[in-house]
DRENNU-795593 format. One line per 2 residues: number of its first residue (from 1); their letters; for each residue x, y, z of N, C-alpha, C. Coordinates in pm, whole numbers, plus 50000, padded with zeros to 5 digits. Atoms other than C-alpha are relative to their C-alpha. Example, Ala and Ser with C-alpha at 12.3 -4.5 7.8 and 13.67 -1.06 7.14 Angstrom:
2
1	AS	50089 49881 50000 51230 49550 50780 50090 50120 50000 ~ 49918 49881 49994 51367 49894 50714 49923 50109 50073
//
This chain:
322
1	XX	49944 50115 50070 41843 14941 53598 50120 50044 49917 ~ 49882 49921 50074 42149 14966 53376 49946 49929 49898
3	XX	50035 50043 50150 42141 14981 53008 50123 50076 49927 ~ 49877 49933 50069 42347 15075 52728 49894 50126 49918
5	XX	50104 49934 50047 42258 15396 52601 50099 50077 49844 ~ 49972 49887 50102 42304 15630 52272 49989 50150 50002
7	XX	50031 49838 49966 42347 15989 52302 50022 50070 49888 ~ 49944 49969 50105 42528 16037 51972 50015 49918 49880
9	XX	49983 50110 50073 42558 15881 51662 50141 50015 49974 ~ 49859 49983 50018 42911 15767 51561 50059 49842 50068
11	XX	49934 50134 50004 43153 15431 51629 49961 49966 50128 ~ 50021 50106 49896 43125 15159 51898 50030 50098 50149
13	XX	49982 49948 49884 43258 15426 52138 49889 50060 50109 ~ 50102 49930 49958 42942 15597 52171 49884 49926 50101
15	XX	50096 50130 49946 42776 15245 52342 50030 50029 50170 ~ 49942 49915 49843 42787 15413 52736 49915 49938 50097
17	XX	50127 50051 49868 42626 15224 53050 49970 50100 50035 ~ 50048 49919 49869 42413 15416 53247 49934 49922 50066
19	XX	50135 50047 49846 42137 15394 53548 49925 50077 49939 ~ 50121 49953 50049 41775 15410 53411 49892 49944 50081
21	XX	50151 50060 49916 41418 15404 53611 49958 49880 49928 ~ 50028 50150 50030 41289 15076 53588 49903 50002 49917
23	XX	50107 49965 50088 41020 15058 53283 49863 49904 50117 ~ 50084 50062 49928 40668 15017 53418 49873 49955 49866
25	XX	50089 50012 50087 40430 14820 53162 49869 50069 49973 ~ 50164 49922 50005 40127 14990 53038 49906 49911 49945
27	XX	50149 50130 50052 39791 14806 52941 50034 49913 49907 ~ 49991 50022 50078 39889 14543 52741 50155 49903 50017
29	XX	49882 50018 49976 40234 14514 52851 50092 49887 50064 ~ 49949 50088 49934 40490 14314 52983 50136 50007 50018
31	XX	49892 49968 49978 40801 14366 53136 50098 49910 50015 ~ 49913 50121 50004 41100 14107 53096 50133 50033 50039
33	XX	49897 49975 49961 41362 14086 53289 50116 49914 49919 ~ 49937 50050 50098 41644 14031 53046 50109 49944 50037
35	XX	49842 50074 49985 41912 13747 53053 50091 49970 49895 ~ 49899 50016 50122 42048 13773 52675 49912 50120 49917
37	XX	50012 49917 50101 42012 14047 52426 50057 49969 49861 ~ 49941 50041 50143 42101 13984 52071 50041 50081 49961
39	XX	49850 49874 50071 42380 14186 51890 49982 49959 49830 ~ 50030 50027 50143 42262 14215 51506 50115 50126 49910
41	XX	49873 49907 50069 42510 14400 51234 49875 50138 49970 ~ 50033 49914 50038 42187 14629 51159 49983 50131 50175
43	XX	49927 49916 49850 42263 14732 51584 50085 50114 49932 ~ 49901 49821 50018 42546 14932 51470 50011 50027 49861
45	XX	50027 49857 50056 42416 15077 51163 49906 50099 50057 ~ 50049 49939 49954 42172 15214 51374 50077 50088 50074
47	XX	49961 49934 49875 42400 15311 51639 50084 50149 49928 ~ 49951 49841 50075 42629 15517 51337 49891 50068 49923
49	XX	50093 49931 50097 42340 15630 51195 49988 49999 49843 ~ 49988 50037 50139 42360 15481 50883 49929 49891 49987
51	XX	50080 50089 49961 42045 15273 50898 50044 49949 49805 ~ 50027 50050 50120 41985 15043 50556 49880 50121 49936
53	XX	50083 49890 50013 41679 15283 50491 50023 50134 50098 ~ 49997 49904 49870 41661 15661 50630 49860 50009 50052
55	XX	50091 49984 49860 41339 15642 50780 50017 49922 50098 ~ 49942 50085 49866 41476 15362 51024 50083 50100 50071
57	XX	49952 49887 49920 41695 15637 51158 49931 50030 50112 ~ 50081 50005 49835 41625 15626 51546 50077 50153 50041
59	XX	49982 49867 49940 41591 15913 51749 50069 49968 50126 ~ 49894 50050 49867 41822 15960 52039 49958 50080 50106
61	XX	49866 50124 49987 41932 15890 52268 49865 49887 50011 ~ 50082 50130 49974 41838 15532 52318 50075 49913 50024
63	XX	49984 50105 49980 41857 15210 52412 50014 49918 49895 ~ 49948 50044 50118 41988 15009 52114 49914 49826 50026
65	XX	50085 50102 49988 41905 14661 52069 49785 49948 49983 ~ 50113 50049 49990 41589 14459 51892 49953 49867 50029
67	XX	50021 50146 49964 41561 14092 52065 50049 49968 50102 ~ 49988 50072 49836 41551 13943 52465 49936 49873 49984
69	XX	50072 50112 49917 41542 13652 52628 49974 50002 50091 ~ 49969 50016 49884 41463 13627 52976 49859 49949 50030
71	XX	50118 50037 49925 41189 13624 53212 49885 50092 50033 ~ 50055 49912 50022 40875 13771 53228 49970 50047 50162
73	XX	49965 49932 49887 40871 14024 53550 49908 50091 50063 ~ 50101 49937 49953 40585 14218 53530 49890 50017 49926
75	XX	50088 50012 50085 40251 14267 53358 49915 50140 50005 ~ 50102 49894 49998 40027 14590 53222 49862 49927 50016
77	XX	50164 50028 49975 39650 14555 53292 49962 49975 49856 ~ 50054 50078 50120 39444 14326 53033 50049 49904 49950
79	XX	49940 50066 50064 39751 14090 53028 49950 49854 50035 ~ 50042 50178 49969 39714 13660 53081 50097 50008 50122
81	XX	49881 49962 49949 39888 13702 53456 50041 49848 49996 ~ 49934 50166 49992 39998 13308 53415 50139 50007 49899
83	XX	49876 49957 50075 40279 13493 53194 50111 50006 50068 ~ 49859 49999 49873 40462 13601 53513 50070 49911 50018
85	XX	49951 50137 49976 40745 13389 53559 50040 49917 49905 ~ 49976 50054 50078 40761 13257 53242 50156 50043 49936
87	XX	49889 49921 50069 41107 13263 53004 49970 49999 49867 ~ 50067 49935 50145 41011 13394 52674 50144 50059 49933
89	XX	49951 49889 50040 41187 13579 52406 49929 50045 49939 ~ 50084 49898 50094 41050 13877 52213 50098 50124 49962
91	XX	49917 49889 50074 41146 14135 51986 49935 50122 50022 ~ 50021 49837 49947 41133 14493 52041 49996 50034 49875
93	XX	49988 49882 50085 41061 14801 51799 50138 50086 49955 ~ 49905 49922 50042 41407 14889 51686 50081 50012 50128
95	XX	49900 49890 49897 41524 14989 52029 49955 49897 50146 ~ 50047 50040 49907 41546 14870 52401 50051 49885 50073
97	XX	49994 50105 49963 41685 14557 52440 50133 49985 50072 ~ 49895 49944 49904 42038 14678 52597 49986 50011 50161
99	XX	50085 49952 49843 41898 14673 52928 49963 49880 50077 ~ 50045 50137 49921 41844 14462 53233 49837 49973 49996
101	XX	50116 50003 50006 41480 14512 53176 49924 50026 49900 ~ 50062 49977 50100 41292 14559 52876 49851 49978 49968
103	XX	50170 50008 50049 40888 14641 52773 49981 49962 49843 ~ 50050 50057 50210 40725 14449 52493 49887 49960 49993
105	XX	50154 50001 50022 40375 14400 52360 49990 49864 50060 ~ 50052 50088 49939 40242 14100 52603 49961 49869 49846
107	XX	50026 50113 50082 40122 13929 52278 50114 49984 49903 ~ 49885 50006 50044 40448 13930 52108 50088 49904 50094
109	XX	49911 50090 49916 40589 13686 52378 50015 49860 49961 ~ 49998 50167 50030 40700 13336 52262 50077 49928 50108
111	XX	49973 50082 49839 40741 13086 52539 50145 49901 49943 ~ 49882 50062 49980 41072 12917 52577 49991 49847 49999
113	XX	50014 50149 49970 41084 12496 52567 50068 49984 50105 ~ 49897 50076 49869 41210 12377 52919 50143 49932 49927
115	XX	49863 50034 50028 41475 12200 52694 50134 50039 49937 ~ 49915 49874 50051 41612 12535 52539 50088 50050 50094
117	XX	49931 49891 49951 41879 12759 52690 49906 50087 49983 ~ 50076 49891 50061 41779 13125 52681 50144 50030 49917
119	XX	49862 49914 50119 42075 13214 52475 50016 49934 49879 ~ 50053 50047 50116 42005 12934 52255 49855 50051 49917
121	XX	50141 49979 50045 41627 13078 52247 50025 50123 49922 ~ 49955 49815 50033 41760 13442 52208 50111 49985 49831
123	XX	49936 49972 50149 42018 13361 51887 49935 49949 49947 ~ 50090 50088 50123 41712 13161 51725 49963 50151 49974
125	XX	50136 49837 50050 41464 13517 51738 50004 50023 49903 ~ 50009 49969 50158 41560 13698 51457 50093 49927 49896
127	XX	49968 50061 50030 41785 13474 51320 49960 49848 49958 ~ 50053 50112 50032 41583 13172 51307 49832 50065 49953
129	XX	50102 49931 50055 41282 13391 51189 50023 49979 49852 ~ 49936 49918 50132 41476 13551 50898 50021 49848 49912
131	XX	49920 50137 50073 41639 13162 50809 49878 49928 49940 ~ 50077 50096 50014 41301 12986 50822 49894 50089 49895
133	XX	50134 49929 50060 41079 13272 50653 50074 49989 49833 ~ 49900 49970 50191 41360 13307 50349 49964 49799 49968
135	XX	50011 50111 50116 41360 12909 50272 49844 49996 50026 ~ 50098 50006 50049 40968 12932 50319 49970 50029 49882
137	XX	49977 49915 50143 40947 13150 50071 50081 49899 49850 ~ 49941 50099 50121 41189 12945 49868 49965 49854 49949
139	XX	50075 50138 50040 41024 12601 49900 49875 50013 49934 ~ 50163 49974 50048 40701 12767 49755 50045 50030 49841
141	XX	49946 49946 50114 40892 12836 49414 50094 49859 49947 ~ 49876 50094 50049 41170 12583 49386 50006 49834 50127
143	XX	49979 50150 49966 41218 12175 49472 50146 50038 50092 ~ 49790 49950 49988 41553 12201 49703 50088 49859 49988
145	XX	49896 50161 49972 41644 11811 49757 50065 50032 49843 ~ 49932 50114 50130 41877 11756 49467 50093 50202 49969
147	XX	49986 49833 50056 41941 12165 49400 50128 50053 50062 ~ 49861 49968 49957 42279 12343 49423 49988 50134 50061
149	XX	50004 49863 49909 42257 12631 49697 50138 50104 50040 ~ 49857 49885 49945 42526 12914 49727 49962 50073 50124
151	XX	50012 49942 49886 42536 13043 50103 50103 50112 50052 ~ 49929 49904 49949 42696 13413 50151 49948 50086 50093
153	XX	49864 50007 49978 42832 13477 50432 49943 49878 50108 ~ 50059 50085 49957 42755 13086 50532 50030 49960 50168
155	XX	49980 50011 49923 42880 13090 50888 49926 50095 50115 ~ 50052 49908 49865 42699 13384 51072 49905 49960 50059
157	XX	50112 50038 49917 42364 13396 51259 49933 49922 49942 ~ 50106 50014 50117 42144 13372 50925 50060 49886 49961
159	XX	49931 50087 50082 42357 13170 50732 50058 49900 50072 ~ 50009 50133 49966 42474 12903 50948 49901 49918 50014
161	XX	50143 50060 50025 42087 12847 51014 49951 49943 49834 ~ 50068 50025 50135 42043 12830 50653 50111 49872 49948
163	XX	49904 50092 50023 42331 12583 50568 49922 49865 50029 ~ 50071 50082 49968 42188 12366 50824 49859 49943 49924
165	XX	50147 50016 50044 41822 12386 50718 50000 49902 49867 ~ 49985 49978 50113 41922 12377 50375 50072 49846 49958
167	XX	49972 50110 50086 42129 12072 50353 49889 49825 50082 ~ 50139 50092 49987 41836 11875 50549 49863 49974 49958
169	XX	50105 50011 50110 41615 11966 50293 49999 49902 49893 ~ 49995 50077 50093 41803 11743 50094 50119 50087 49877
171	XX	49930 49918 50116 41991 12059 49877 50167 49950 50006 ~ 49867 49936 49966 42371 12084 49804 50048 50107 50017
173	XX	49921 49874 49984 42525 12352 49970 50119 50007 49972 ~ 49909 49897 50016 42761 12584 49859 50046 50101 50128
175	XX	49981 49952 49931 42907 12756 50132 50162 50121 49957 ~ 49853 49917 50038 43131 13122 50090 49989 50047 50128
177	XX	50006 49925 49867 43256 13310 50380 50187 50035 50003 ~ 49862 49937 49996 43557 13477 50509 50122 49932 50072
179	XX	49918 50080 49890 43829 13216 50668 49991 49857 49990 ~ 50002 50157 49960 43920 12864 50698 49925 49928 50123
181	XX	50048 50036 49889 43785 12871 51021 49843 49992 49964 ~ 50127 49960 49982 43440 13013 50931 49969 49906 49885
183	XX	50034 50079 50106 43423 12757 50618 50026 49871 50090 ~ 50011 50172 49916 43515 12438 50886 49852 50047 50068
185	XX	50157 50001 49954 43164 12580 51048 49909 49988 49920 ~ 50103 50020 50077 42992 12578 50781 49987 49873 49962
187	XX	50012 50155 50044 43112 12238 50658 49943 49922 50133 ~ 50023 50083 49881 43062 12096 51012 49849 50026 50012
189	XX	50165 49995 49998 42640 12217 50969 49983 49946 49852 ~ 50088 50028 50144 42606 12042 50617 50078 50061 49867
191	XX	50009 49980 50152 42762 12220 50310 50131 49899 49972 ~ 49904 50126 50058 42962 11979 50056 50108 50082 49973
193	XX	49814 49974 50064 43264 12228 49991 49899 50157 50049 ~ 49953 49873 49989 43374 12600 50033 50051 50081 49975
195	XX	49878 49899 50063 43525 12896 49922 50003 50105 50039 ~ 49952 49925 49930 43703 13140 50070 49984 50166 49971
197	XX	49986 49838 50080 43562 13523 49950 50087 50084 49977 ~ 49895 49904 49955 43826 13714 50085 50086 49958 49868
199	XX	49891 49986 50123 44077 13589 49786 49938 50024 49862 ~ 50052 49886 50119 44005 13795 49479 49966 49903 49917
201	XX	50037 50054 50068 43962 13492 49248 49877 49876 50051 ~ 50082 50088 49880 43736 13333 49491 49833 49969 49874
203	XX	50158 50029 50087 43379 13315 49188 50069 49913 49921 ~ 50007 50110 50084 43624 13144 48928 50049 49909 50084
205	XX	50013 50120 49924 43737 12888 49169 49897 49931 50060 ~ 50101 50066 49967 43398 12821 49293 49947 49928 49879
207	XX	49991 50067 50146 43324 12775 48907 50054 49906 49978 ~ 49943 50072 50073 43545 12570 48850 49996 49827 50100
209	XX	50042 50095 49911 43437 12347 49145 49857 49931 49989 ~ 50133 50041 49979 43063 12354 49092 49961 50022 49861
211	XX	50061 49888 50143 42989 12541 48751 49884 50092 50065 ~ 50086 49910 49916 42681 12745 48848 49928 49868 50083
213	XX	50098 50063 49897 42400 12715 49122 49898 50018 49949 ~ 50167 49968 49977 42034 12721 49135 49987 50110 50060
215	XX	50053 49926 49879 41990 12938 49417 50113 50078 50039 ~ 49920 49934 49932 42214 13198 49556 49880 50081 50107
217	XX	50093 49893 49875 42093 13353 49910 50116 50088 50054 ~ 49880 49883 49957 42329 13641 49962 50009 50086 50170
219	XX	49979 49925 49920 42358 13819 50321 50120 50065 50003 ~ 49917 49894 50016 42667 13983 50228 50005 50120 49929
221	XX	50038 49916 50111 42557 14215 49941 50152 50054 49986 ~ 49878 49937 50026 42853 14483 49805 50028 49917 49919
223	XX	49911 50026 50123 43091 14374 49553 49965 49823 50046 ~ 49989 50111 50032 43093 14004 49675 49859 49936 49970
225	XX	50102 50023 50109 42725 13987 49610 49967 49997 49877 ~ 49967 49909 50165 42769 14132 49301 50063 49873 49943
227	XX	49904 50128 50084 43000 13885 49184 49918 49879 50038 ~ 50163 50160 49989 42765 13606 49316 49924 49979 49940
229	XX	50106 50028 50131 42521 13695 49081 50057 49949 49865 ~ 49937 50050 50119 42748 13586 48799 50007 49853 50017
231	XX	50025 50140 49969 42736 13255 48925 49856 49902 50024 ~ 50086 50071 49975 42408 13147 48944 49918 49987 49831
233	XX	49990 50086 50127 42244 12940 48625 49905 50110 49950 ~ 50087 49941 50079 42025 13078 48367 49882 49991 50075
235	XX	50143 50013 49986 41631 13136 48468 50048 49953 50170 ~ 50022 50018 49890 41784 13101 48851 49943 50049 50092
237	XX	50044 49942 49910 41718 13218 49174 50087 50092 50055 ~ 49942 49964 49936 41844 13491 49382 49907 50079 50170
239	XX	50046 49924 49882 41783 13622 49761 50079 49994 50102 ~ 49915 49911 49904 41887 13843 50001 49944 49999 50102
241	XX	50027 50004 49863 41889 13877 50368 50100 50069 50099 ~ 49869 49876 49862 42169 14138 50483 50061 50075 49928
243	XX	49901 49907 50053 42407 14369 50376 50162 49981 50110 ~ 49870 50044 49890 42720 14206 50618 50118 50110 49924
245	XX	49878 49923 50103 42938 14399 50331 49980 50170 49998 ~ 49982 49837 50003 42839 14771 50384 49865 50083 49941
247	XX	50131 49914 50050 42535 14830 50156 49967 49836 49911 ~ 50089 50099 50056 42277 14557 49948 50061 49988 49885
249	XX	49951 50059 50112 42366 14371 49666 49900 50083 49871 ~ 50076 49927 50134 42265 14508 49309 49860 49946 49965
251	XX	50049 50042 50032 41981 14435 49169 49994 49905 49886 ~ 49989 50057 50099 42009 14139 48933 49996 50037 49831
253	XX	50088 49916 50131 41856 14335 48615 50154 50086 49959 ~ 49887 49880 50042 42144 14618 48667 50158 49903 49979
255	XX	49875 50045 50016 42419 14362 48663 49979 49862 49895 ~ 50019 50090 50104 42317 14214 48340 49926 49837 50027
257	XX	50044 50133 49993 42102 13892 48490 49894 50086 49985 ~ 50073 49919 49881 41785 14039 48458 49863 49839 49920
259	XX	50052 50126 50000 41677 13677 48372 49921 49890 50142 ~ 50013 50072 49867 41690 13595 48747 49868 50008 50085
261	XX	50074 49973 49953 41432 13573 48970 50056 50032 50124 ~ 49959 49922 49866 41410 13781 49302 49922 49938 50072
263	XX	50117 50033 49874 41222 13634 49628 50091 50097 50112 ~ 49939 49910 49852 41252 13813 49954 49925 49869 50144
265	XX	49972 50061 49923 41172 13685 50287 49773 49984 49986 ~ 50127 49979 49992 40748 13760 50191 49947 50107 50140
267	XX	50054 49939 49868 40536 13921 50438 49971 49930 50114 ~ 49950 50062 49843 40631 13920 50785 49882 50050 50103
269	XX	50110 49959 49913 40289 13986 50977 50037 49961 50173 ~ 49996 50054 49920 40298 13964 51342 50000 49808 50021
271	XX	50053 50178 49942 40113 13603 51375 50120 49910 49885 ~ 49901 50115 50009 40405 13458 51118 50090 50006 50051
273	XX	49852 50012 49948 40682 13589 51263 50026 49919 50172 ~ 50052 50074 49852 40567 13439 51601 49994 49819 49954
275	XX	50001 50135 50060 40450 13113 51417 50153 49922 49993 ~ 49874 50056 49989 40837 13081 51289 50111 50030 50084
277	XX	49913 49965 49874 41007 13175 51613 49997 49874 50070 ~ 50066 50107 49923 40799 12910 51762 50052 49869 49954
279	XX	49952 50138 50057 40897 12671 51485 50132 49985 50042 ~ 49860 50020 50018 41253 12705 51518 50049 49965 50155
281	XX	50006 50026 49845 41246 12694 51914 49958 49860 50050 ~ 50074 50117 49986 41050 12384 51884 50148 49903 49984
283	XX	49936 50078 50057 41240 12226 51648 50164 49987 50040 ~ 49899 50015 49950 41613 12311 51818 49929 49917 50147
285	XX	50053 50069 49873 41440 12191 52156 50008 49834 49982 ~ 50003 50139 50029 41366 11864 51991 50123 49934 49940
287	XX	49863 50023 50088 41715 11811 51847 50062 50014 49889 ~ 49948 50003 50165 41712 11927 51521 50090 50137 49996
289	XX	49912 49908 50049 41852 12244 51385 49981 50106 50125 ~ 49990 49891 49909 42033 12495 51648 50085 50100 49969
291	XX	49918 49882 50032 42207 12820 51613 50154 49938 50037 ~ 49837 49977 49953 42637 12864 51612 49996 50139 50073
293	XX	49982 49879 49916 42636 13061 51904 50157 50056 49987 ~ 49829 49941 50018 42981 13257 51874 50018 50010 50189
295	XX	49930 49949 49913 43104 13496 52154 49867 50065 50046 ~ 50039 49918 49927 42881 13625 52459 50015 50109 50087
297	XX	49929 49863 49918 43006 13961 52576 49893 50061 50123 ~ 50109 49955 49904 42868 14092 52918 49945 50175 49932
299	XX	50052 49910 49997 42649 14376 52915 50057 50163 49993 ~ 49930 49856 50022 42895 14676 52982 50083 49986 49894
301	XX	49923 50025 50149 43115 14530 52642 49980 50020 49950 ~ 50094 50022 50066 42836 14593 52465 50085 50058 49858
303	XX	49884 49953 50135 43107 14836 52203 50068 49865 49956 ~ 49941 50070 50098 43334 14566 52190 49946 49860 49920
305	XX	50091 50096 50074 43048 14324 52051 49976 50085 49858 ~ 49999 49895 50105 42996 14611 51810 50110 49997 49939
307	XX	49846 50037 50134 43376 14631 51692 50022 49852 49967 ~ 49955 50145 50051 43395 14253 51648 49879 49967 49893
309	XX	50119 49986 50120 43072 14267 51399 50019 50074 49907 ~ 49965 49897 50069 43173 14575 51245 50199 49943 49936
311	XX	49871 50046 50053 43574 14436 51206 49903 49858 49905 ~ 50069 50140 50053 43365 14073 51055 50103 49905 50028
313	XX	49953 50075 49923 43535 13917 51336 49944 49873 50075 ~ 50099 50065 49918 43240 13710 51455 49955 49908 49943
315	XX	50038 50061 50055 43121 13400 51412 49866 49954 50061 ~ 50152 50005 49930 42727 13266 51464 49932 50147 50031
317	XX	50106 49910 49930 42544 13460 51670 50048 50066 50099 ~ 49963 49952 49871 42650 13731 51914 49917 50051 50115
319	XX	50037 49958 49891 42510 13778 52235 50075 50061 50072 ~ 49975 49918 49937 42497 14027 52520 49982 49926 50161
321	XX	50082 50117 49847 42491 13817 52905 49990 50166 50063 ~ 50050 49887 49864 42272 14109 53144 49970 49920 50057
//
């Protein structure tokens, strides 16, 4: 089969097709023949070796990629064989999903709606996981109809999902991000106004538009996180869900809020993260909220999907077509 492999750590160059034996499932298993791979920004810190944590640090070489869509192709012994045949996506262990073929735990498979794409199914996975588990989390703490939401960086995978979600909850969004372009996407899923990060006075102009928020949900962390936290109200909220900017936002406390409260995304057990895969698959199927798919690069591009994530050239969700 061909896959993209790692031999080295180091820039987008290092992303190399080869020819690999075909994986054969073991007890349990299930082999999916893959028609979209998902391209996440924590892909190529893995790939330079500059994971968010160092025990994530993958051993090489490898197969990069954690999330497929396709079809299921083959089955280990003990599996349900009424799987065969099916189009599913599922997430992998860190690694693997670069590849026309990919093994994944049989019960980790979430079934596809006949009225899905797979490339629509494939940019929900971890992206509509991550979107739906963070405002869980947040509706268990805070009212949102009526509530003023700051969304950084509101156009990508996460954050266009959350825009959406967010202003059908009833909230007002706030939407920051990098571009006129990437702020008409955000306005076009729901938020009431925008502001442009990239220009250096970009917190007091939002100020001076909104005064503070309720809620800031940051996926950019670095300095423009940082400065985000200065904007959100007394006794507010804050949460995170990326580092798009290089490394995680401060901790509220160290940058003089330490008034704020922190939520994270809670615990992600198998059976919820399946639960909200399912939800979000459902619920785009039925017409409601769907991913901004961006740019699908074929399979041997797989680098220049990497330099257009790594430049923060990309908008939505990037996929890989094998």
């Amino acid at each position: 089969m061909r896959a993209i492999r790692v031999e080295e750590f180091g820039g987008p160059e290092v992303l190399e097709e080869v020819r690999l034996p075909d994986p054969v499932p073991a007890a349990g298993q299930a082999v999916v023949d893959v028609g979209f791979a998902s391209v996440t920004f924590l892909d190529t810190q893995l790939r330079a070796g500059r994971p968010p944590r160092a025990a994530m640090t993958p051993k090489l070489p490898m197969v990069p990629g954690t999330g497929v869509g396709g079809v299921v192709g083959a089955l280990g012994a003990g599996t349900d064989p009424t799987l065969r045949g099916r189009r599913v996506v599922a997430a992998l262990p860190g690694r693997g999903g670069y590849a026309e073929r990919a093994v994944v735990d049989a019960s980790g498979l979430v079934a596809v709606p006949d009225a899905l794409g797979l490339d629509v199914a494939t940019a929900l996975l971890a992206d509509g996981r991550t979107a739906r588990a963070l405002l869980e989390t947040l509706r268990a703490v805070v009212p949102l109809p009526g509530r003023t939401v700051l969304v950084a960086p509101a156009a990508g995978g996460v954050g266009s999902l959350l825009v959406s979600l967010l202003a059908r909850d009833g909230a007002r969004v706030v939407a920051a991000a990098g571009g006129p372009v990437k702020l008409d996407v955000a306005r076009a899923r729901g938020a009431a106004l925008g502001v442009d990060y990239r220009d250096e006075g970009w917190p007091t102009t939002l100020h001076s538009q909104v005064g503070q928020v309720d809620v800031l949900l940051d996926g950019v962390g670095g300095g423009i996180g940082d400065a985000a936290v200065a904007l959100v109200r007394q006794d507010g909220i804050v949460a995170r869900f990326g580092a798009a900017g290089g490394r995680p936002g401060a901790a509220p406390s160290d940058l003089g809020r330490p008034d704020l409260r922190t939520i994270g995304l809670g615990t992600l057990d198998a059976a919820r993260e399946a639960r909200l895969v399912a939800e979000a698959l459902a619920d785009a199927a039925g017409g409601g909220v769907r991913p901004e798919l961006g740019r699908t690069w074929p399979l041997a591009r797989a680098a220049d999907a990497h330099r257009a994530i790594e430049g923060r050239a990309t908008i939505g969700k990037t996929l890989l077509a094998v």
